[in-house]
N, C-alpha and C positions, 0 to 999 in steps of 0.2 A: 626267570633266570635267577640263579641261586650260586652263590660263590662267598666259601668261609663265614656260612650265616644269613649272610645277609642278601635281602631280595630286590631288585632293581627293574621297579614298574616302569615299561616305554611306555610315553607320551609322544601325542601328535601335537602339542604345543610349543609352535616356536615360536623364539623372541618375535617382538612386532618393530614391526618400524618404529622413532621415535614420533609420539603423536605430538603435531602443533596445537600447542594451545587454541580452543576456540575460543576468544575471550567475549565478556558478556559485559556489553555499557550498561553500569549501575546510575550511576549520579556525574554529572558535570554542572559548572557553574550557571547557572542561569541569567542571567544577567549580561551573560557575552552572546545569548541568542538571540538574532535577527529576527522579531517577533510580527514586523513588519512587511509585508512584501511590497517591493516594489518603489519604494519611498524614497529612496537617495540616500541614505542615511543608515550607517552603522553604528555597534556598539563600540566606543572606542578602544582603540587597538592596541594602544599601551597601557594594560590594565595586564596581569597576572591573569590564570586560570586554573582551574584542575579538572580533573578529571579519574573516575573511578571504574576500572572495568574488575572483573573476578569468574574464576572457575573454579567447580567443586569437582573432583578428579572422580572417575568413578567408586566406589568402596571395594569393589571386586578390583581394581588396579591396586590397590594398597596393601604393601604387606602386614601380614598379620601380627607383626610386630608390635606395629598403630594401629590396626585396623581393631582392635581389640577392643579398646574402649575410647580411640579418640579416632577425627578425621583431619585430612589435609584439604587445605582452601588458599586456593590462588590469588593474588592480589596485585593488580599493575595502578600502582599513581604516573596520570600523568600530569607534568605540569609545562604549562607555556610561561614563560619566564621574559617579560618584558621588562621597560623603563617607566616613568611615570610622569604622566603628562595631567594637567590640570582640565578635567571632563567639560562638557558643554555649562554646565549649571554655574561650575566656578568659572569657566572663562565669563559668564555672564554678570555675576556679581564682581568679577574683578573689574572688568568697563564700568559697569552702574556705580564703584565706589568711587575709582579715579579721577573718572570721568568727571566727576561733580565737582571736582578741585580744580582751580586756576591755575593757570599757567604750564598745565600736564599734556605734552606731545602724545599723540594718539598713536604715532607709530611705537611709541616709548610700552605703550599701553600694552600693545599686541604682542611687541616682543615677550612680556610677561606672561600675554596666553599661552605663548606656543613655546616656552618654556620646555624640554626635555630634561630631567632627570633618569640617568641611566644607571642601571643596575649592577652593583661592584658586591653584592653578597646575598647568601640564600642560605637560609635557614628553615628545612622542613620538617616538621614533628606527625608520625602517622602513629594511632592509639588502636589498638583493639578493644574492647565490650564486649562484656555478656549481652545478650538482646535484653531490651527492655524487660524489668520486672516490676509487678505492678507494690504501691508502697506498702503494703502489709504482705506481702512474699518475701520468703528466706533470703536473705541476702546470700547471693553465691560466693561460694569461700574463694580466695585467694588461687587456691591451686588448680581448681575448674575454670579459672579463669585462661582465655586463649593465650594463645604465646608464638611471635612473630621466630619461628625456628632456622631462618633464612632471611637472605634477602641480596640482592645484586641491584647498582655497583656497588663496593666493600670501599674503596679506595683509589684515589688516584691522586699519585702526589707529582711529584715536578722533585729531581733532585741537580745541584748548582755545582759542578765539578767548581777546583780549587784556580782553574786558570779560569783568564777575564772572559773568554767568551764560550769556553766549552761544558758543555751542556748533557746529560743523562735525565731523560725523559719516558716517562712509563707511560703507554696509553690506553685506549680502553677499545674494546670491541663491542659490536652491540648485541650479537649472541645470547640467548642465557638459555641453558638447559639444565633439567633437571634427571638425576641420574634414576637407577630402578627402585629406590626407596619414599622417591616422590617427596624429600625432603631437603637433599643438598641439590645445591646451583653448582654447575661449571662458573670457576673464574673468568671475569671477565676482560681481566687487563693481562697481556699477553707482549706488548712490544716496550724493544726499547733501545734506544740509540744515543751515541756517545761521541763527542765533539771537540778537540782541541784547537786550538789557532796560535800561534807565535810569532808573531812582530817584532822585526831586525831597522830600526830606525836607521838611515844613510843621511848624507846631507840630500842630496835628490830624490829620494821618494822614500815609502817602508818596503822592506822586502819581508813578503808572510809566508809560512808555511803552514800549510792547513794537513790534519787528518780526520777521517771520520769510519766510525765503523757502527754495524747498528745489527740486530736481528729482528727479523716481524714475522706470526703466525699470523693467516690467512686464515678464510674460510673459502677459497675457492679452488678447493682439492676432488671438486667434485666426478673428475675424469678417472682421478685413480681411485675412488669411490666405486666406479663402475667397475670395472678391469681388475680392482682386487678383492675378490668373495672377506677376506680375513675382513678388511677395511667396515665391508658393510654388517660382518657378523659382529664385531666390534660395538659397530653402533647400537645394533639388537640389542643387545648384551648389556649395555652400558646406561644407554639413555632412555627414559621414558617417555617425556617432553620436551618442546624447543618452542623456543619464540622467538622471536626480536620485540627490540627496545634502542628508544632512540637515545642516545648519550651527544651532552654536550663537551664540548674537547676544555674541559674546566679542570680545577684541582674537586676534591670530592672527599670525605671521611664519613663512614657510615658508623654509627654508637648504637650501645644497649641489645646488643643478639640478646635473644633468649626472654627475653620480656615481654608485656605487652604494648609494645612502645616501640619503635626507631626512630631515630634522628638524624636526618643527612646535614652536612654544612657544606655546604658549595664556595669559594672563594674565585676571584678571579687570578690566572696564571702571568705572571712576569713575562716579560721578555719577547711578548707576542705580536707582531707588528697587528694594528688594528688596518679595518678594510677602508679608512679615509682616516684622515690627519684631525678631524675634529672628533671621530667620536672615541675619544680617550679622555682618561681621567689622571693617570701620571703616566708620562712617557715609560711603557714597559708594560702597564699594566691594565689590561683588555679588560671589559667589560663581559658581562654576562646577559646572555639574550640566545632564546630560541625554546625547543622542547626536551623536557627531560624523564624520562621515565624509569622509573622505582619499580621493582620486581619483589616482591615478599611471598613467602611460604609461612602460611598460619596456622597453627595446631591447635584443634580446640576437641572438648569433649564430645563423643558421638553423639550424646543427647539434645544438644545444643540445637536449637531449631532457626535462633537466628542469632546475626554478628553484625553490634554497633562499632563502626569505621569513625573515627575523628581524625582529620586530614585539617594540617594550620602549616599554611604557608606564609614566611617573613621574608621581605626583600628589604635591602638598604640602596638608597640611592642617591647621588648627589648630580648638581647640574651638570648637564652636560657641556656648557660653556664653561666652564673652572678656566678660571685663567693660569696657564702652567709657568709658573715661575723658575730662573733659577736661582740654584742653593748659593752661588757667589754672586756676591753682590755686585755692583759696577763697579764700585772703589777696587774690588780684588781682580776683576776682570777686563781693567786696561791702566796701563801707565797715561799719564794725562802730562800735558806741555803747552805752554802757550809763546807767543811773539808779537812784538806789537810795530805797527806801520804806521809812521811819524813819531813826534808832533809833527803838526800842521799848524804854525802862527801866520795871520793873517788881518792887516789893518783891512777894516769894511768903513770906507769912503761915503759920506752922501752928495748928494750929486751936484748940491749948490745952488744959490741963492735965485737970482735973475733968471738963468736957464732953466731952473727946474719949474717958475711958478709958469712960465710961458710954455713946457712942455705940458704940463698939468692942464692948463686949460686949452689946447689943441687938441691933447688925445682926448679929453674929454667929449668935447666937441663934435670928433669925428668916430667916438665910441670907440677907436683903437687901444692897446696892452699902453697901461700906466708908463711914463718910463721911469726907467731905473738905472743905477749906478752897480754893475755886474763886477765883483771880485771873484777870481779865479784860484780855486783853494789845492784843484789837485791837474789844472792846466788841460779839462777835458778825459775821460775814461782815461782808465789805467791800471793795467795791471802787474799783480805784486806775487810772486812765486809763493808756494808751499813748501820750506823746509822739511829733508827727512822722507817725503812720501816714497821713494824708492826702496827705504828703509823700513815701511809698511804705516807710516805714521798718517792718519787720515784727520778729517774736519771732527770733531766731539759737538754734532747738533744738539746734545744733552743741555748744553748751553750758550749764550748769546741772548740779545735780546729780542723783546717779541717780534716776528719777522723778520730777521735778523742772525739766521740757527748760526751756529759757532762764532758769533762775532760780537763783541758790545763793545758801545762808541763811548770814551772817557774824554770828561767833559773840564778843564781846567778852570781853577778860580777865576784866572783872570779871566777868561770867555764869558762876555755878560751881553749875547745875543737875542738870550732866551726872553720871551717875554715883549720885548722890544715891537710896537707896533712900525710897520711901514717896511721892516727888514723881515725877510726869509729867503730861508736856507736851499733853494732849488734848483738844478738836482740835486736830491742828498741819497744818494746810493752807497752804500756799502756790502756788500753781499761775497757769497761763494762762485767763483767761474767755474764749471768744471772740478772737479776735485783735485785740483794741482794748483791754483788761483783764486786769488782775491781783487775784486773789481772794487773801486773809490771812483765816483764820479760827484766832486762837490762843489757847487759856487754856491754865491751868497748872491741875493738883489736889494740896493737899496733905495727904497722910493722916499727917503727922509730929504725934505730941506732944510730947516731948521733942530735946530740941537736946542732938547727942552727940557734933558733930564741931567743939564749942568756937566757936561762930560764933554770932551774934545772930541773924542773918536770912538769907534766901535771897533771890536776884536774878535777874530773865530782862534779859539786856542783847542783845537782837540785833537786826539790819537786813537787808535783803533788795535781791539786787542783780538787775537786770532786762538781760537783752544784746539786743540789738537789733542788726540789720543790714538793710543798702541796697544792692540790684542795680545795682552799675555797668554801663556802655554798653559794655562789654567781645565782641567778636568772639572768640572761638578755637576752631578747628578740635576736634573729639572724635578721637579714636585709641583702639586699643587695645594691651592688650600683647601684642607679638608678637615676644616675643623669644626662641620658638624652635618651628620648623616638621616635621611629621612629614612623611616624605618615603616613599612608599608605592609598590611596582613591581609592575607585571605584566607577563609575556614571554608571546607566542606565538611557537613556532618550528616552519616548514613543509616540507615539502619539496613541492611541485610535478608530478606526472607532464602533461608538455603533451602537445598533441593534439589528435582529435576530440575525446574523453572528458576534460574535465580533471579530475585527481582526488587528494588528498595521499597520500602512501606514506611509509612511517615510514623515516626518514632512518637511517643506521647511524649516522654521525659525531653527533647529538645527544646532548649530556649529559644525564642522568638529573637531572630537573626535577621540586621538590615542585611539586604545582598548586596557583592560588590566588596572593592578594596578600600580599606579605610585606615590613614596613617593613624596610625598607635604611639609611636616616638618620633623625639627630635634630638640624637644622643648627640654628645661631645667626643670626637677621634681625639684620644689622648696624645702628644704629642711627647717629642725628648725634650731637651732642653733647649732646641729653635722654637717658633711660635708656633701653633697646631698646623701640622700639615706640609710647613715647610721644612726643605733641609732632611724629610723621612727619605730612609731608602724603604725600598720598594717591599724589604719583609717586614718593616717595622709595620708600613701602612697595611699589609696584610694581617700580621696579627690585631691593630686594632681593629679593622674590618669586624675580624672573629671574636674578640673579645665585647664587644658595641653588639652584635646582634645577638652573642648568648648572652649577656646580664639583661637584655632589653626583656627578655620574655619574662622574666620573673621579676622584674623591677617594683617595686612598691609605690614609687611616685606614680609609673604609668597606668597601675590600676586601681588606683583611688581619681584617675582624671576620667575625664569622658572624651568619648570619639572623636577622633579630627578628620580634616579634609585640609586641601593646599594651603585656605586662606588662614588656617590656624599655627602656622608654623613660621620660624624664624626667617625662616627661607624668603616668603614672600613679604613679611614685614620690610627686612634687608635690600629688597628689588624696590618695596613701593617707594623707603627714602633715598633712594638711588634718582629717581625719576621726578618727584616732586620740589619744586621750587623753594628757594630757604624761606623765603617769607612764609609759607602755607606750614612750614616744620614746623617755622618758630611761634604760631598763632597757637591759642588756647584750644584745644581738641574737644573744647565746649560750641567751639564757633562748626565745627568740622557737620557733612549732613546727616541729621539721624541719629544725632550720639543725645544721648540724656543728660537732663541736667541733675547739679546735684556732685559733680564731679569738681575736683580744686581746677579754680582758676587760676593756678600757675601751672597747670600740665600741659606741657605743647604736648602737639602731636608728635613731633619727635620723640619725646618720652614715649608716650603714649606706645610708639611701634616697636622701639628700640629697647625695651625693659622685656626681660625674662616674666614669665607668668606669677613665676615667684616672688621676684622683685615689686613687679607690680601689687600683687595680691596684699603686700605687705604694706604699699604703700595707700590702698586704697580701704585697708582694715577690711577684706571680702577674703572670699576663699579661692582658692585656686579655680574651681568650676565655674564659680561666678566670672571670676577675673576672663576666663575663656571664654563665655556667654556674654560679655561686655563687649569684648573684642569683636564677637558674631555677630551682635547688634549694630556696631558698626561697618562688619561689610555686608551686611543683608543679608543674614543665614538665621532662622530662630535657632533660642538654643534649643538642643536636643537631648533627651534623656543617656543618664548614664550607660555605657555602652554595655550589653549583657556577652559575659564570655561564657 
């Protein structure tokens, strides 16, 4: 058919459905596989993972645009994103070290095994490679080098409307397709919903007014899929691929399109109720846990026969115990008041010459209660009201003396009971009734006959002081201390054979890699002008989060040091002098099991756990490595060679 020229070939080719991805498992961590059958026994569970699946689209699906001199290759990381728990090896040298020290509670011990640190930031870096070339081949230039031309999710942020509780939140779907060029991804974040609240304070309750409005795409439109032809010629037309990917409901920024290189950073989201009251880290701010997957589109040259993958996964973690403080202190967070019930003066009688030596040796006789000469100080139980409690004014247990909470007993000069053999003070009750009362039940007994310390008489002179405090209207945010974060890495490194067959093949040029997760840092969360960690609102701890895991990977201290595990880190030093006895702190860590001599015999082992590696190293004229391999020695780990990145 011919019209003004030009001629218009029918084809029997119509669009295709879009094709699901077949994805093809390349490499996953090893170390998380259960190599044993039947044993009782797993790889532990709070360790990180990855994993690597890829598809090469067919070259007849690629338009000739690319298909000219370069191909498209599919790319899914996936990653299990846990907490970090101290593995069988370290819980065992943690017992064999403590263990050997006096006076150390075994339950004190365990609690340290099972220690959880949970995951409050993610940082993953995925690299693309020319495949292996051997050392005398041309080094492949720069611009034949592959380049990550996509890649889903892009983004997921969280934005904090201007009132206190209303909220615009962007979320993510787990969708991704790719449209007929085989190079762009459909967006993945789609929804989003908006929150205000408004609070009219009354003397008897608040009265609020809420509204909310939101819009969300679905993908469950598949009925008018059926029933509208356009719907599905659309799809033809549009898309060439689909798959799913799992997303975690986290914030998310994806870096560097276009390179050979991406970078995601994952943060944990505010304001998100956690699924129990203990696994938080600051009130608002959720923790990060579950599976996440990374979707890339990689262009590389047609010739290319194979594609080295480096996958480095970083997590930061802190305990999951953090004890959540708040930012107002008690002085700001109650008015304080005290009153005091008596004096109470009181002459204490002995019992007399004649009578007493004859009760003396009767009760002795008969094994019966000594007798004594009873003064009555507060005439049997009694109770003394709590001013103000109507008013909201309660007991301040904060203080009083020991067993004794809001109460201490003042004691007057002339009262000179104390000390006094043959007199006491029984009952000597002072205590709280209920929370509106104060209970005094006191008499004196005197089993004196003779007066031998040149005095006339004895005296009870004392009075009792009650504290009392009141809840001010006080707002302030809860924190924790987070003033220093373990920073935890996993590497998969691939090599690629492409093709029909896609399949890894063990790369020559790869360094020789312990398997498994291995702390790398122990950074410092920068704080404001409160102490690290406390007193932060909730973005501040966030951007140091972000700012802590991107300076850690290019740190200069952390890769002139060598590989760590739990027992190398401030974390567990800070736990072990928690638990050990001050004697054992304050003894030379020459006396400690297993430690070498040759070390100053004024170093307690409190120094010893409590000094920075730095600090130490300086003190001991060793080098930092050393100073690290000191410390291994002493909890039962040889030192290990420097770690190869």
């Amino acid at each position: 058919m011919s019209e003004a020229g030009y001629t218009f070939m029918p084809t029997d080719r119509e669009p295709k459905e879009p094709t699901a991805v077949p994805w093809r498992l390349i490499d996953a961590s090893t170390d998380m596989m259960n190599s044993v059958f039947c044993n009782d026994t797993t790889p532990n569970p709070f360790r990180s993972s990855l994993a690597l699946f890829a598809y090469e689209p067919p070259i007849a699906d690629i338009p000739v645009a690319i298909s000219c001199d370069r191909k498209i290759l599919f790319l899914k990381v996936s990653c299990s994103i846990t907490g970090y728990q101290p593995d069988g090896d370290e819980q065992k040298r943690i017992i064999d070290y403590l263990a050997t020290l006096p006076g150390v509670d075994l339950n004190d011990i365990e609690q340290i095994t099972r220690l959880y640190l949970a995951c409050y930031g993610v940082l993953l870096n995925i690299s693309v490679f020319p495949g292996f070339q051997s050392p005398t081949a041309t080094a492949v230039p720069l611009e034949d080098y592959p380049r990550i031309i996509d890649f889903e999710p892009k983004l997921r942020d969280l934005y904090q409307a201007a009132s206190e509780s209303g909220e615009i939140l962007s979320t993510s779907a787990s969708k991704v397709a790719t449209d007929k060029s085989l190079s762009s991804t459909e967006k993945t974040e789609n929804a989003w919903k908006i929150g205000s609240e408004l609070k009219i304070p009354t003397k008897k309750a608040d009265v609020g007014l809420k509204a909310e409005t939101g819009s969300t795409r679905t993908e469950t439109d598949q009925t008018n899929w059926g029933v509208k032809s356009e719907a599905v010629d659309d799809r033809k037309s549009k898309y060439a691929t689909t798959t799913q990917i799992s997303q975690l409901y986290s914030l998310l920024t994806g870096y560097h399109l276009g390179t050979n290189r991406a970078s995601f950073l994952m943060l944990p989201r505010p304001h998100i109720l956690q699924p129990t009251e203990n696994r938080t880290f600051v009130h608002g701010l959720r923790a990060i846990e579950g599976v996440q997957d990374f979707f890339l589109v990689v262009s590389l040259p047609k010739a290319h026969t194979d594609l080295r993958v480096e996958t480095r996964l970083q997590t930061g973690h802190f305990p999951e115990g953090t004890e959540v403080l708040p930012t107002v202190t008690p002085e700001e967070q109650f008015d304080t008041m005290s009153f005091k019930i008596g004096p109470f003066d009181r002459k204490v009688l002995a019992k007399g010459t004649l009578p007493g030596v004859v009760g003396i040796i009767v009760s002795g006789a008969t094994g019966g209660e000594p007798s004594y000469r009873e003064t009555k100080i507060t005439e049997g139980p009694q109770l003394y009201d709590v001013p103000g409690v109507a008013d909201g004014w309660e007991f301040d247990t904060s203080k009083g003396d020991p067993g004794h909470a809001a109460i201490t007993e003042i004691k007057h000069p002339i009262d000179n009971l104390e000390g006094v053999s043959g007199i006491h003070i029984t009952p000597h009750v002072y205590k709280r009734e209920g929370s509106e009362n104060v209970l005094l039940d006191i008499a004196v007994r005197n089993s004196r006959t003779f007066l031998v310390d040149g005095t006339t008489e004895h005296r009870f002179f004392r009075e009792y002081e009650v504290f009392l405090r009141k809840k001010r209207n006080l707002v302030g945010e809860s924190a924790a201390d987070s003033s220093r974060m373990i920073i935890a890495q996993r590497k998969l490194c691939t090599q690629i054979r492409l093709g029909d067959c896609l399949k890894a093949v063990p790369p020559p040029s790869l360094p020789s890699l312990e398997p498994g997760v291995s702390i790398i840092d122990e950074t410092h969360i920068m704080g404001g002008a409160a102490a690290p960690g406390i007193g932060q609102s909730v973005a501040t701890v966030i951007d140091s989060l972000k700012d802590a895991l991107c300076a850690s990977q290019n740190s200069v201290l952390r890769q002139t040091s060598t590989d760590r595990d739990f027992l190398d880190t401030a974390t567990f030093r800070r736990l072990a002098r928690l638990i050990l006895p001050d004697d054992v702190l304050r003894a030379p860590v020459t006396e400690s099991p297993g430690q070498e001599s040759g070390l100053p015999s004024d170093l307690t082992l409190s120094e010893f756990l409590s000094a920075s590696d730095d600090a130490l190293a300086r003190r001991l004229g060793r080098t930092i490595p050393e100073t690290i391999a000191l410390r291994r020695a002493t909890f039962g780990r040889r030192p290990s060679a420097k770690r190869a990145d």
